[in-house]
Structure formats: C-alpha cells, structure tokens
Backbone as a printed PyTorch tensor [residue, N CA C, xyz], in Angstrom:
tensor([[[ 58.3970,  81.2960, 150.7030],
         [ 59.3950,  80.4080, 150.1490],
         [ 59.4600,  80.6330, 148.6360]],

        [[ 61.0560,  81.0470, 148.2160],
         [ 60.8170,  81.1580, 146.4320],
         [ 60.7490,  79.3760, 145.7800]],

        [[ 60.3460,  79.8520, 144.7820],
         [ 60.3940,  78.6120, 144.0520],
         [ 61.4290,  78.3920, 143.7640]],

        [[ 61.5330,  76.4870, 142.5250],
         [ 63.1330,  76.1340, 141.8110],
         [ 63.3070,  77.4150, 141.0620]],

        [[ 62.0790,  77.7540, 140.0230],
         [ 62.4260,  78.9700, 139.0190],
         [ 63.1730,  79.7510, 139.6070]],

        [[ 62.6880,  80.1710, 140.9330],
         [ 62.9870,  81.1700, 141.2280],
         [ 64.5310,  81.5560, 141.7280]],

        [[ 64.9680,  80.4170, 142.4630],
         [ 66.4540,  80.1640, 142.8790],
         [ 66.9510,  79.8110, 141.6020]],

        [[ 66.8860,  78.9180, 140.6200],
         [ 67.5790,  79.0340, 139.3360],
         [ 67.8730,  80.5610, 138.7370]],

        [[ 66.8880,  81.0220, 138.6060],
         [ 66.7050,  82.6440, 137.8070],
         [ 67.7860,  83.0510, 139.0770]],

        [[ 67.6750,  83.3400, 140.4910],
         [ 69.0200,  83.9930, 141.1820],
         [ 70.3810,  83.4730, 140.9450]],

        [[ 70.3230,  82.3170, 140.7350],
         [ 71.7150,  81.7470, 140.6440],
         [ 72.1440,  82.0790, 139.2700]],

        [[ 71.5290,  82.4610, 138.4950],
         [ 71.8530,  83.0550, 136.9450],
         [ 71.8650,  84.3380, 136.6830]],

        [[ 71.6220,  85.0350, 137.8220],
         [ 71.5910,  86.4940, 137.8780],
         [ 73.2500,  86.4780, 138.7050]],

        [[ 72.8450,  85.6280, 139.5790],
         [ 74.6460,  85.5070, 140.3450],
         [ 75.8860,  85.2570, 139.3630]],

        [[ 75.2360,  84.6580, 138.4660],
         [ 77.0950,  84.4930, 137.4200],
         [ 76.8620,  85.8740, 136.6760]],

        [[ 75.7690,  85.8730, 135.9690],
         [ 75.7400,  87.6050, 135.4110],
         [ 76.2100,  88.6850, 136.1460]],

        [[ 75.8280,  88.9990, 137.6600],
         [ 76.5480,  89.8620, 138.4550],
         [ 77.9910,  89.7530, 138.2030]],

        [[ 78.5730,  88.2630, 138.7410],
         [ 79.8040,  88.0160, 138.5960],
         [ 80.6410,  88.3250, 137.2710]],

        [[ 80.2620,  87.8740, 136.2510],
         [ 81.0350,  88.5710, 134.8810],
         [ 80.6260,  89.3000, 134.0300]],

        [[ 79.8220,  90.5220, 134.8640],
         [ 79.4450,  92.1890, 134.5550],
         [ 80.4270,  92.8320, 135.1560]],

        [[ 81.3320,  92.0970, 136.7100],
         [ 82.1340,  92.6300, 137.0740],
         [ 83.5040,  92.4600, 136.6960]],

        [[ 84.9220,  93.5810, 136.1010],
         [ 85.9220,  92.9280, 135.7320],
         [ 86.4170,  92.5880, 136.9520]],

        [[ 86.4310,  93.1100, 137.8650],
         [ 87.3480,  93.0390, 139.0350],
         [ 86.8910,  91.4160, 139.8990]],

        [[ 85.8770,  90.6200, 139.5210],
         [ 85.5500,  89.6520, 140.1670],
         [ 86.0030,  88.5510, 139.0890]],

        [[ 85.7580,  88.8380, 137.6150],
         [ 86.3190,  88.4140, 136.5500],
         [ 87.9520,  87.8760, 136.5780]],

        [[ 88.7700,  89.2400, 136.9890],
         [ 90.0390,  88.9730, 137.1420],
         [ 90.3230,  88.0790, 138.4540]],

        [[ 89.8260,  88.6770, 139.7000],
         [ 90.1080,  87.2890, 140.8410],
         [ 89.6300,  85.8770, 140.3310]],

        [[ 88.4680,  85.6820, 139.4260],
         [ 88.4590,  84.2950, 139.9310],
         [ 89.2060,  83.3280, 138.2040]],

        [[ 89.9850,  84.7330, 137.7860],
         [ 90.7950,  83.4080, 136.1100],
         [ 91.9390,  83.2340, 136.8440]],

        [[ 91.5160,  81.5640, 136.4010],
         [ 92.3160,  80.7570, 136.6250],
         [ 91.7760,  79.8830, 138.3120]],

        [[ 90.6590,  80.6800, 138.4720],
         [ 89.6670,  79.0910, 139.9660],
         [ 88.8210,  78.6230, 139.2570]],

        [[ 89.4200,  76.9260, 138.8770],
         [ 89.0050,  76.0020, 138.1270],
         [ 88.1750,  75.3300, 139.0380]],

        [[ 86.6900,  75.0280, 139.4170],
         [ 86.4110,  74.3920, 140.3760],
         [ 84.8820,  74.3690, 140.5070]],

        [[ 84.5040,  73.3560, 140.9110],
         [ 82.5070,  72.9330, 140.6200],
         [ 81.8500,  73.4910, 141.8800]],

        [[ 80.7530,  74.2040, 141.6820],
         [ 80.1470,  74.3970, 143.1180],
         [ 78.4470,  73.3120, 143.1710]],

        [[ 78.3080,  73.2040, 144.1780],
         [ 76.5820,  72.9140, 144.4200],
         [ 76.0950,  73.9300, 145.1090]],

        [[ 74.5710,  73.9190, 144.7730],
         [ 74.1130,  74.7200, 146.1860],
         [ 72.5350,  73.9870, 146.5840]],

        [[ 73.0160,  73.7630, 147.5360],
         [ 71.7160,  73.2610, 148.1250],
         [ 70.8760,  74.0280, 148.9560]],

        [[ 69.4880,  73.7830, 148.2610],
         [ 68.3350,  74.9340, 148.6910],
         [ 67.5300,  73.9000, 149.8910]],

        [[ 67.8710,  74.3800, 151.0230],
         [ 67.4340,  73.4690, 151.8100],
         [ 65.7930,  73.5050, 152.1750]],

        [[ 65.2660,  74.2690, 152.2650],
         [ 63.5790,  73.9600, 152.3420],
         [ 62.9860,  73.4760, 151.0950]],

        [[ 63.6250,  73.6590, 149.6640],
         [ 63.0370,  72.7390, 148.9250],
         [ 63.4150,  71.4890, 148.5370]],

        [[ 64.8690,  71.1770, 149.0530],
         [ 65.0240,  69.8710, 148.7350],
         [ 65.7240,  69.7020, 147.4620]],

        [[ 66.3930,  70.6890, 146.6440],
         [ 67.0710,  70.9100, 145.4390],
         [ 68.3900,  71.0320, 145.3360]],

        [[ 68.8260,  70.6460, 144.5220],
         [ 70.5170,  71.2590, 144.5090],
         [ 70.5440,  71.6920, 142.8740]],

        [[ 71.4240,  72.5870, 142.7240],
         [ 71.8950,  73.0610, 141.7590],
         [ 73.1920,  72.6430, 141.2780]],

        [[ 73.8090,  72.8510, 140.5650],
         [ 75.3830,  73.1170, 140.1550],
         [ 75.7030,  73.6070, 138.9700]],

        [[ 77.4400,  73.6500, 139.0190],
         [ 77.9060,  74.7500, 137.9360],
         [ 79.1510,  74.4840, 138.1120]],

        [[ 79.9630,  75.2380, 137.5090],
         [ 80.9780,  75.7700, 137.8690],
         [ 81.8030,  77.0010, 137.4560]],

        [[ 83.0150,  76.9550, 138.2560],
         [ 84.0770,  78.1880, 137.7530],
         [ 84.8190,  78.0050, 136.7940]],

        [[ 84.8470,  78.8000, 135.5100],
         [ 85.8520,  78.9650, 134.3350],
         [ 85.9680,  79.8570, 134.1370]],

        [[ 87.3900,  80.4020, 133.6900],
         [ 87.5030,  81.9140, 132.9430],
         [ 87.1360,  82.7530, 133.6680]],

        [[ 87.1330,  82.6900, 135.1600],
         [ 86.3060,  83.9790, 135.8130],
         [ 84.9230,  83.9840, 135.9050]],

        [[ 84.1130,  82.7930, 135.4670],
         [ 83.0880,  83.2460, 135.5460],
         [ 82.3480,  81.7230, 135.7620]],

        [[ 80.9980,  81.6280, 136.4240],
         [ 80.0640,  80.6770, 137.1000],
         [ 79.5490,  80.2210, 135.5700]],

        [[ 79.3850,  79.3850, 135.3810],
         [ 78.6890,  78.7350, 133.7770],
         [ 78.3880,  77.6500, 134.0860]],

        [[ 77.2230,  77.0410, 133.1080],
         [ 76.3190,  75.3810, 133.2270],
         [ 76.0920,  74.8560, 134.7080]],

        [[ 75.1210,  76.5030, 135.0240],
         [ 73.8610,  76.1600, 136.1970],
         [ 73.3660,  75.6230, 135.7210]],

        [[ 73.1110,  74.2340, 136.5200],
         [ 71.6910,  73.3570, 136.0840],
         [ 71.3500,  72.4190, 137.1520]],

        [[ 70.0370,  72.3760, 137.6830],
         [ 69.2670,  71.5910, 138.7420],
         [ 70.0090,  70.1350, 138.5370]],

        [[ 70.3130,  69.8290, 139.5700],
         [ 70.8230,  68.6290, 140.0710],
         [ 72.3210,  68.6300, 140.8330]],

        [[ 72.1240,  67.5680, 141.4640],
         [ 73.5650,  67.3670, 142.7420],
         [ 74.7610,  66.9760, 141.5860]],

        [[ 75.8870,  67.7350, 142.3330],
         [ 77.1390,  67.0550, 142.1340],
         [ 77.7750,  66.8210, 143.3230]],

        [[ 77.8590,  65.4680, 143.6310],
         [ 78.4810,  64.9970, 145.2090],
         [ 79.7220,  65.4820, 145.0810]],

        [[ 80.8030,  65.5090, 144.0920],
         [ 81.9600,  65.6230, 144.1940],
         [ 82.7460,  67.4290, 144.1350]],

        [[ 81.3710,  68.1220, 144.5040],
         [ 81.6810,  69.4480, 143.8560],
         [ 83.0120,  69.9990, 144.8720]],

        [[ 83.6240,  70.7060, 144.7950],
         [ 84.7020,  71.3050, 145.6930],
         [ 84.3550,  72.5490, 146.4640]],

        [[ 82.8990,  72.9980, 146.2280],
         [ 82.8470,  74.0230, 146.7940],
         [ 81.0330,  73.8590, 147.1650]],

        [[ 80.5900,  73.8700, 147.8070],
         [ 79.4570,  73.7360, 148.5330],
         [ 78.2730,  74.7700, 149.8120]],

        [[ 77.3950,  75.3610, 148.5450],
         [ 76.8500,  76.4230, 149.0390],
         [ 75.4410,  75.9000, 149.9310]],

        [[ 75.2280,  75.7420, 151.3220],
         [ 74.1980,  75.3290, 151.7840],
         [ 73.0650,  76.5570, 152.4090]],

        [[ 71.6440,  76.6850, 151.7110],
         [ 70.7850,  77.9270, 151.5040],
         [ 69.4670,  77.8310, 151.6390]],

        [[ 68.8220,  78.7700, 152.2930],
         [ 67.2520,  78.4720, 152.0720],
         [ 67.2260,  79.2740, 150.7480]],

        [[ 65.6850,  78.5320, 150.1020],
         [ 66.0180,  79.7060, 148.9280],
         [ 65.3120,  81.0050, 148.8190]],

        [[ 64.7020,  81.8000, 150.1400],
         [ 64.2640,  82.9540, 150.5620],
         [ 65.5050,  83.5250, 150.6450]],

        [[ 66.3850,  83.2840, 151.1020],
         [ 67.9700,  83.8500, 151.2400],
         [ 68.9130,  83.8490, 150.2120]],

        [[ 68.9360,  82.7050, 149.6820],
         [ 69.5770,  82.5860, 148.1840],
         [ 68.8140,  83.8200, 147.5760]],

        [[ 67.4340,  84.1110, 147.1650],
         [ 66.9410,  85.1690, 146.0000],
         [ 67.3640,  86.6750, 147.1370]],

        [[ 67.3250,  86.4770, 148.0850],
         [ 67.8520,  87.8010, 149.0450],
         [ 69.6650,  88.2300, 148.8030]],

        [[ 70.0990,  86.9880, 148.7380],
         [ 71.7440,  87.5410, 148.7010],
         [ 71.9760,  87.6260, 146.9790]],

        [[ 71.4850,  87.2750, 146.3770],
         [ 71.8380,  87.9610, 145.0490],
         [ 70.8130,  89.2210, 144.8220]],

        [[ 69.1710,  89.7310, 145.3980],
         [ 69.0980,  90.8950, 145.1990],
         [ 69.8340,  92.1200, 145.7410]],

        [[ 70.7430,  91.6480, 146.5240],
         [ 72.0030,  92.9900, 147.5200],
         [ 70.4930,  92.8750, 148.7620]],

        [[ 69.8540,  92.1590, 149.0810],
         [ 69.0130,  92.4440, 150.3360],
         [ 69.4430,  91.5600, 151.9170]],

        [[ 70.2500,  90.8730, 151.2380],
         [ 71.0500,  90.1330, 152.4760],
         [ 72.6760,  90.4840, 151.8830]],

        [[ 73.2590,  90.7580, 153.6700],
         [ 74.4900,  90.5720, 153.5350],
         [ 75.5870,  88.9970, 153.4570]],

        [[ 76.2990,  88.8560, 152.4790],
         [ 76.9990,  87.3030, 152.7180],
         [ 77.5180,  87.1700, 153.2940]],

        [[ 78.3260,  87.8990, 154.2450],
         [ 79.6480,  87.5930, 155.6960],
         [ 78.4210,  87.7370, 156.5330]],

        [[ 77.4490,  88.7180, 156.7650],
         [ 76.4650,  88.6610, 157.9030],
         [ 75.5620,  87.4750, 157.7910]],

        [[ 75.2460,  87.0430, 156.6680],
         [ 74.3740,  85.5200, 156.6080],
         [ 75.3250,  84.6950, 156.7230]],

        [[ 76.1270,  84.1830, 156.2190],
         [ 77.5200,  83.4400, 156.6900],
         [ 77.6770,  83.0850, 157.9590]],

        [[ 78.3320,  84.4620, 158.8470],
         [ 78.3970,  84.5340, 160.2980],
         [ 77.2320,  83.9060, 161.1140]],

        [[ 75.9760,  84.5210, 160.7390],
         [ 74.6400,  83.8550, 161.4000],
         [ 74.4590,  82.7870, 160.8430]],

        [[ 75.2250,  81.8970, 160.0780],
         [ 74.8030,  81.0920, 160.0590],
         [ 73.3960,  80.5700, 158.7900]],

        [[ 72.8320,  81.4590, 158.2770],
         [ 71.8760,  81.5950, 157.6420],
         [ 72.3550,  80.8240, 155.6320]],

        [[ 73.7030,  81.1600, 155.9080],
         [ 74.4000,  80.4720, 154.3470],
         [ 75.3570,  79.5660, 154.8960]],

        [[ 75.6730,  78.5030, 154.7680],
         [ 76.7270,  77.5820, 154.9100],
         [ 77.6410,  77.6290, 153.8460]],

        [[ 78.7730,  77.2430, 153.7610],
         [ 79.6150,  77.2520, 152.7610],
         [ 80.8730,  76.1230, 153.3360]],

        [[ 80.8910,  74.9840, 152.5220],
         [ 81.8250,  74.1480, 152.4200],
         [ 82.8020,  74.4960, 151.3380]],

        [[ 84.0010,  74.5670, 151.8860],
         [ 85.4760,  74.5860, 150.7570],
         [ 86.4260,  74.6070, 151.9160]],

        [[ 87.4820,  74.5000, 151.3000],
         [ 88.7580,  74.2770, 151.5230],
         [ 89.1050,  75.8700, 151.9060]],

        [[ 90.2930,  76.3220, 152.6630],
         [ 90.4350,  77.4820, 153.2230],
         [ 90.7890,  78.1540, 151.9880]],

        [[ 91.6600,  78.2000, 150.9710],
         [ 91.8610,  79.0250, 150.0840],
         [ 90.8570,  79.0930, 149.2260]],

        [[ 90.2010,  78.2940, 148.8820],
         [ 88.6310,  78.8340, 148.0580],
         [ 87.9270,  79.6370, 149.1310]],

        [[ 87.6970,  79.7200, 150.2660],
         [ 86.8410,  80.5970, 151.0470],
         [ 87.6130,  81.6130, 150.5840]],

        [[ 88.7420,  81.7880, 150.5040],
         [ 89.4200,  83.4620, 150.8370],
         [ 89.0610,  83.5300, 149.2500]],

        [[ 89.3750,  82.6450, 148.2610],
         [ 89.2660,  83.3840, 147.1510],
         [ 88.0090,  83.9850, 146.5790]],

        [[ 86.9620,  82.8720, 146.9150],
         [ 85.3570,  83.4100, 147.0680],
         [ 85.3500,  84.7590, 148.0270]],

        [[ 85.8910,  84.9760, 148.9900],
         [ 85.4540,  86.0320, 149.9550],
         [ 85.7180,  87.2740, 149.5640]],

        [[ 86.4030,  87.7590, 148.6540],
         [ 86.6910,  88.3560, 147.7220],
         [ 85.5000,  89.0760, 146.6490]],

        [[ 84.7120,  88.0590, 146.0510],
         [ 83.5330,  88.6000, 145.3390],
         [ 82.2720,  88.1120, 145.5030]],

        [[ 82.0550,  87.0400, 147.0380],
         [ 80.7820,  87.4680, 147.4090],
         [ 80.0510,  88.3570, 148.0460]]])
C-alpha cells in the first residue's frame, strides 16, 4: 500500500505529465472544473482542479461538490501515473472509478 506522500507526489507528477504535454494542454483550455480523488484503502481524498489546461492546487482534503470524481486504491493511483497500469483497462475492470458527467468523461478520455 503507497502512502498519503506517496499518492500526493503521483497526483503532482499527474498535472506535470499533463502540462509537459501541449496536446493535453490544448484539449483541456477552457475545462473549468474541480476534481477529488479518493484513495480508498487509506481513507484520503485529495483535490484540485482544471485551469488553463492544466490540474493546479492539489491538496489533501474532500471537496463534496467537485464535478469530477476519481475513486482509487493508492497502489493503482502511483501505478497509473508511473505508465504501469492502463486507465481504460483499470477503468473497464473496474479497478479506477470515475464520476462525471458524459462530456467530461469524453473530454478526460482524451488525456488519460
């Protein structure tokens, strides 16, 4: 099981991935919108959100009202940001949950 550090440090490697890339940069300017992610074997949530293309002000704690909702162990969370898990194959199995609305899935599906 990773630690909080440890899922924090992935989820901050995840916005860095994200706006190292232009092409994930350009899909997501202009998706204004808060995510959580809840690390379910430790009992944590994170949040942040989307601006400018890019994930900014990760920081430990829930936002009930977020619009987009990532549900994760956090062995899998530090796996899908090292490229060691796939996200449509953890998705599909079930292994990542993801709450949003149908056009945030497609627009997320895009650069996870």
């Amino acid at each position: 099981m990773a630690t909080v550090e440890e899922c924090q440090t992935a989820l901050e490697q995840f916005a860095a991935n994200l706006a190292a890339n232009p092409k994930s940069v350009r899909k997501l300017t202009g998706f204004e919108r808060t995510l959580a992610c809840d690390i379910t074997d430790l009992g944590t949530t994170f949040h942040g959100r989307f601006e400018g293309g890019k994930l900014v002000d990760i920081t430990e704690g829930d936002e009930p009202d977020a619009q987009i909702r990532m549900i994760v162990s956090s062995d899998n969370l530090v796996k899908l940001v090292a490229g060691d898990l796939d996200f449509m194959k953890a998705f599909t199995g079930g292994q990542v949950k993801l709450k949003a609305n149908m056009m945030d899935m497609m627009k997320l599906r895009g650069v996870l």
